[in-house]
C-alpha distance (Angstrom), angle and dihedral (degrees) to the residues before:
residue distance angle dihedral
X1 . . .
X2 4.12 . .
X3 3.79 119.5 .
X4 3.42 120.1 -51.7
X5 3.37 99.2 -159.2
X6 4.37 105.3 132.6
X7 4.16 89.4 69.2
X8 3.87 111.0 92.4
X9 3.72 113.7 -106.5
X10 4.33 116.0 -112.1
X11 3.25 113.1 -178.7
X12 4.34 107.8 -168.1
X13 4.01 123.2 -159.4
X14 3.09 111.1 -149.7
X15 4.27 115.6 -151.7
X16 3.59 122.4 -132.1
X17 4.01 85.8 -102.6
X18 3.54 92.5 63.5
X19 4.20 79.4 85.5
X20 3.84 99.4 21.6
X21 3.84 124.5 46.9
X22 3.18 117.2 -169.7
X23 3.98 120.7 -87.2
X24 3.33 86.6 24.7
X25 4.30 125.1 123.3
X26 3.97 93.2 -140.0
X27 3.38 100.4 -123.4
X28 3.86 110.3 171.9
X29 4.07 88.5 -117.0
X30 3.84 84.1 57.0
X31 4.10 95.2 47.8
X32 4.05 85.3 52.4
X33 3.46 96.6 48.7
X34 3.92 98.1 51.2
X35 4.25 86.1 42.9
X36 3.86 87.5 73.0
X37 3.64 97.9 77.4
X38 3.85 95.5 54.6
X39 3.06 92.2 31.3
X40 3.68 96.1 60.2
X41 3.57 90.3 42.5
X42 4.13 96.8 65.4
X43 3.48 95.1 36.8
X44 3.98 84.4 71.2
X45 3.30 91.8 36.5
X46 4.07 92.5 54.1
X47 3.73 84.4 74.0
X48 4.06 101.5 74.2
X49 3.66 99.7 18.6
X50 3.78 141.8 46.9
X51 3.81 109.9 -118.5
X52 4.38 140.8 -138.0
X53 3.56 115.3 -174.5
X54 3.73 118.4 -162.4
X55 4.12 125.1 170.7
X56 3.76 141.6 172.3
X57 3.85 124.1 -106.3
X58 4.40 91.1 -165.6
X59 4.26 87.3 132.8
X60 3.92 94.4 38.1
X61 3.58 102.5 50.6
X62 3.87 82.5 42.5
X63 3.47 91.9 56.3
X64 3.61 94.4 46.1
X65 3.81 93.7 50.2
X66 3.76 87.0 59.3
X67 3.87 104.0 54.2
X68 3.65 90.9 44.9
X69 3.95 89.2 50.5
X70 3.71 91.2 47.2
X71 4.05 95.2 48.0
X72 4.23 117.6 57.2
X73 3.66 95.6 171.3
X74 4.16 91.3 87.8
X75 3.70 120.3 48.1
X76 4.10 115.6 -96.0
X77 3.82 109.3 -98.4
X78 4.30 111.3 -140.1
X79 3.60 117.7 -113.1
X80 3.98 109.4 -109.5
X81 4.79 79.1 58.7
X82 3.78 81.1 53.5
X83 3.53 94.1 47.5
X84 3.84 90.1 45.0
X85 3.61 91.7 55.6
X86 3.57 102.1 52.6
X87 3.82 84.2 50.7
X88 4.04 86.7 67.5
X89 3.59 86.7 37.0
X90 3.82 104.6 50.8
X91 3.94 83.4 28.2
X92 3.96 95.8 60.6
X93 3.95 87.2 47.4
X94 4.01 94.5 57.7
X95 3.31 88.3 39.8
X96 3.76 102.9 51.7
X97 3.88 87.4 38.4
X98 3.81 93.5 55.4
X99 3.54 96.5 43.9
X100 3.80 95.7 61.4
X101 3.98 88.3 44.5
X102 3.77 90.1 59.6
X103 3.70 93.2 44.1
X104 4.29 89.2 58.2
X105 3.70 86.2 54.4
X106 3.69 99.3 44.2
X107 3.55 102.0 -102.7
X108 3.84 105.9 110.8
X109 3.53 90.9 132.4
X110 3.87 95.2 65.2
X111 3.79 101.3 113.8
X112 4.15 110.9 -121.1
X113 4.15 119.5 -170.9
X114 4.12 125.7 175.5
X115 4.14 106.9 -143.9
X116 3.90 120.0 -155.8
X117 3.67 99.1 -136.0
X118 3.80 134.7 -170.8
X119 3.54 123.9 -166.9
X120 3.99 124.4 -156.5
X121 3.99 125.5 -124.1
X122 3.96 127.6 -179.1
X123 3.68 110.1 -96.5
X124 4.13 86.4 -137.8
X125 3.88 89.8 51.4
X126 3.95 89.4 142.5
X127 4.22 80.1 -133.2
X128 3.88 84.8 79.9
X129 3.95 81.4 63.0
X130 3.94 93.9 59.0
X131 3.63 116.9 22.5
X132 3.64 103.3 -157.4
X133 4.07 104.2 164.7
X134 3.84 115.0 99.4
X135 3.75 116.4 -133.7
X136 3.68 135.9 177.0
X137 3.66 135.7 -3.1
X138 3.46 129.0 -14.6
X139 4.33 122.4 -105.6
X140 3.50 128.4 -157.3
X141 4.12 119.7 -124.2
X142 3.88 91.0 -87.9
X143 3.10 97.9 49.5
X144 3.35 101.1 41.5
X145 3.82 82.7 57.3
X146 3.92 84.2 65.9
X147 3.62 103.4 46.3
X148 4.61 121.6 94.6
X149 3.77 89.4 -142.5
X150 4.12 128.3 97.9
X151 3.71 106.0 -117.3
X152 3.72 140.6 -168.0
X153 3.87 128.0 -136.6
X154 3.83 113.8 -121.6
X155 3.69 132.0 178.3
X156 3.68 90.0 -101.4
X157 4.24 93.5 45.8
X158 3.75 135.9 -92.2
X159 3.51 125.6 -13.3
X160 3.74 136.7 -178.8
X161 4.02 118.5 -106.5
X162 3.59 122.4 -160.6
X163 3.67 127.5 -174.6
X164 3.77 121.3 -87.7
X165 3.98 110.0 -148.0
X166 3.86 123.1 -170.9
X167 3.66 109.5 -105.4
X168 3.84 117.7 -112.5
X169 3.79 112.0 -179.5
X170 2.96 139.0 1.0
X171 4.18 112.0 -133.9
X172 3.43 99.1 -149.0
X173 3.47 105.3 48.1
X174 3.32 108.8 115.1
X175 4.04 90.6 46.7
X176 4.16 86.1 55.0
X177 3.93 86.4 48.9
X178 3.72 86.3 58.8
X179 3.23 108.3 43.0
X180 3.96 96.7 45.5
X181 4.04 78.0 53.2
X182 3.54 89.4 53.4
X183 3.57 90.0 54.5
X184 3.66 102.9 -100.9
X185 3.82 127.8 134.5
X186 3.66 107.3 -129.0
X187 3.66 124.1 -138.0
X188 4.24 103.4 -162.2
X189 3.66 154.8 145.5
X190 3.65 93.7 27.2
X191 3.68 118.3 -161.8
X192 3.84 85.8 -0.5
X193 3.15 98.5 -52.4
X194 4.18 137.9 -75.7
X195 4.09 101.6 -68.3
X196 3.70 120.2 -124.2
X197 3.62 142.6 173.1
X198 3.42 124.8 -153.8
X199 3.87 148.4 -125.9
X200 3.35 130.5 -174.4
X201 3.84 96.7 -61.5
X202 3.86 97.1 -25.6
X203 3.94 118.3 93.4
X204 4.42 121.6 -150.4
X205 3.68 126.5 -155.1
X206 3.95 109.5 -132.8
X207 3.41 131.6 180.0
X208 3.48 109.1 -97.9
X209 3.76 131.4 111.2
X210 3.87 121.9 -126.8
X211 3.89 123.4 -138.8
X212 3.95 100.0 -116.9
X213 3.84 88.4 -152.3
X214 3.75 94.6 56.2
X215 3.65 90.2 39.2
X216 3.76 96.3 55.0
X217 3.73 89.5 47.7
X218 3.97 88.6 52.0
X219 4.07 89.6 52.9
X220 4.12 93.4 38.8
X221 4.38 84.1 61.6
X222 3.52 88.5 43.4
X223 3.60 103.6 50.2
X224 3.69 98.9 28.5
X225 3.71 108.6 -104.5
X226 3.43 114.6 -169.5
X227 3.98 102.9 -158.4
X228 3.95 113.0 15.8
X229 4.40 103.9 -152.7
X230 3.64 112.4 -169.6
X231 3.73 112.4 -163.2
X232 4.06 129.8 -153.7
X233 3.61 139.7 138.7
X234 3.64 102.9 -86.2
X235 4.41 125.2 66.6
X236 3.47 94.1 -112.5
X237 3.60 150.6 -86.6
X238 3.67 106.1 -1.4
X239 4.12 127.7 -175.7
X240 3.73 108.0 -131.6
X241 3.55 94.7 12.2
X242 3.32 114.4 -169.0
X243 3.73 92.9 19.1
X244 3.52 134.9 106.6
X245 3.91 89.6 -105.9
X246 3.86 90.4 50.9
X247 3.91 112.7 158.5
X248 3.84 125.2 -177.3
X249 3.84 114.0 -143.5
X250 3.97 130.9 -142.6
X251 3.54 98.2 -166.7
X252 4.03 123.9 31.0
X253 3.83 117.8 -177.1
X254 3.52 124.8 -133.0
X255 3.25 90.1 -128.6
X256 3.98 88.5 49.0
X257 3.45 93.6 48.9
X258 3.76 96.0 45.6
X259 4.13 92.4 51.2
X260 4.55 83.8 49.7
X261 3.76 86.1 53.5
X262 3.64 98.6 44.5
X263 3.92 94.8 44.7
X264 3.87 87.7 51.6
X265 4.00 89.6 -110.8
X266 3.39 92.5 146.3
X267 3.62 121.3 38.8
X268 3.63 129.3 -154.9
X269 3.69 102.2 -98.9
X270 3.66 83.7 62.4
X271 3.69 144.7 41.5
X272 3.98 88.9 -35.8
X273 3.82 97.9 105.7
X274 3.97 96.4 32.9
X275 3.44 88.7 58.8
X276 3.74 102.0 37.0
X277 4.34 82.4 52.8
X278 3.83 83.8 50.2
X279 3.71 101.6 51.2
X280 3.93 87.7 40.0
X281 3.69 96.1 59.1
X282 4.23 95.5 40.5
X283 3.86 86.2 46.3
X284 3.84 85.8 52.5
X285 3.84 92.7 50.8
X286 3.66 107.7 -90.2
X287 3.48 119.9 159.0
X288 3.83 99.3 -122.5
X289 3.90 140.4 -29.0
X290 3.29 129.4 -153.3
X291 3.90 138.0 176.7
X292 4.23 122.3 -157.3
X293 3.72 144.6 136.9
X294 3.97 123.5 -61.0
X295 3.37 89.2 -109.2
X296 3.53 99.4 48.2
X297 4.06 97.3 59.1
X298 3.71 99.5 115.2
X299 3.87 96.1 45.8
X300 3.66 91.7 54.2
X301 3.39 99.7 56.1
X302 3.66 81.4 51.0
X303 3.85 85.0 49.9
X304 3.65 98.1 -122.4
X305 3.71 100.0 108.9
X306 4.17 137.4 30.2
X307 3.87 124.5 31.7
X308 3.32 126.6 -60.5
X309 4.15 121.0 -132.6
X310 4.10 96.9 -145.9
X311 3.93 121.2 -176.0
């Protein structure tokens, strides 16, 4: 397949729900099953525009943490290996799922490829000072008392925090530029990406864990993204969410959205990062950004579902 390079370039996150709804266990038959929908929805799309897909790893790299914390006859693996093995993990499950949704609509030839990425952070970022993003399973007070890592107290008991940097670059970049002009879609920067520092021409894992949503921004500037989608299990950006006077938007201002993040209206658990990723990448001259529901992906590049990100 020659270059591909006159179809617009979408680039889709994918949120850790994309895998995992909630109430269910995770099992891997579950994660297939609820890939479908997306799934299904960028294999039409492949046809009119070149495609990125990004997607969080949150449950997986939970799940990981807990088997190894529950065996001590193999040696503990760091985080940023864990995070690069539920990149091949969660990749090979997009991939394999997207591949037989092209083949029911005749499109078996479209070319498909699943790139370990790592994504570099400042050493001094002054989030290495406060870790603030729960990981992992959860520890009772004793042993909590036991454990080498800083932990937060939840409602449910101790958990690991690790620090959350602000991606940089991403490493690969130019190699996903040419391969999505080659007419691949790109499977990358899974779970945010594997976090590095660098030095001189030498890159380090450390443990750290990346937000995808900022991350995918990051690589959409750097590779030229044309429409940045950020997908989750909610419509939108809503005022009041969660209240009785609840109210989805279709268009959200930068200017909007930068007042809401600056009065603390949305809070990190939520929207916070999708929109700070969206306003980043508009603000940086992207075409458009827009944040809906999983199942919503190919009417809001249409622009008849999600929230908008307007300058």
């Amino acid at each position: 397949m020659g270059s591909d390079t006159g179809k617009p370039l979408l680039l889709v996150a994918l949120g850790g729900n994309a895998l995992i709804r909630k109430g269910e266990t995770g099992t891997i038959a579950e994660q297939f099953v609820n890939l479908r929908i997306p799934a299904r929805q960028l294999a039409r799309l492949s046809r009119d525009y070149r495609i990125i897909i990004t997607h969080g790893n949150g449950p997986q790299v939970g799940n990981l943490l807990l088997q190894q914390e529950s065996c001590d006859t193999v040696p503990k693996l760091p985080l940023e290996i864990l995070v690069a093995q539920t990149q091949g993990q969660i990749g090979y499950m997009v991939e394999a799922t997207l591949d037989e949704e092209l083949e029911a609509l005749g499109l078996g030839d479209q070319l498909l490829v699943s790139l370990i990425s790592y994504v570099v952070v400042d050493a001094g970022d002054p989030a290495f000072h406060e870790p603030t993003k729960p990981i992992g399973p959860f520890y009772t007070e004793e042993e909590a008392a036991q454990l080498p890592w800083p932990l937060v107290h939840t409602p449910n008991g101790y958990r690991r925090v690790v620090a959350s940097p602000r991606p940089l670059t991403i490493v690969e970049k130019r190699e996903i530029r040419k391969l999505v002009n080659d007419g691949f879609i790109v499977i990358c920067c899974g779970g945010g990406g594997i976090p590095v520092t660098r030095e001189g021409r030498a890159f380090h894992g450390i443990d750290a864990v990346i937000d995808k949503d900022l991350a995918s921004a990051r690589l959409a500037c750097e590779v030229g993204v044309d429409i940045l989608l950020i997908a989750t299990d909610v419509p939108g950006v809503a005022n009041d969410f969660g209240k009785l006077g609840e109210r989805y938007l279709s268009n959200f201002s930068i200017a909007d959205a930068e007042h809401a993040l600056a009065r603390g209206d949305l809070p990190p658990g939520s929207m916070r990062p999708k929109v700070e990723a969206a306003v980043q990448f508009v603000r940086s001259g992207g075409s458009r950004a827009v944040i809906c529901h999983l199942n919503d992906i190919g009417s809001a590049v249409k622009g008849e579902a999600g929230t908008e990100i307007t300058a």
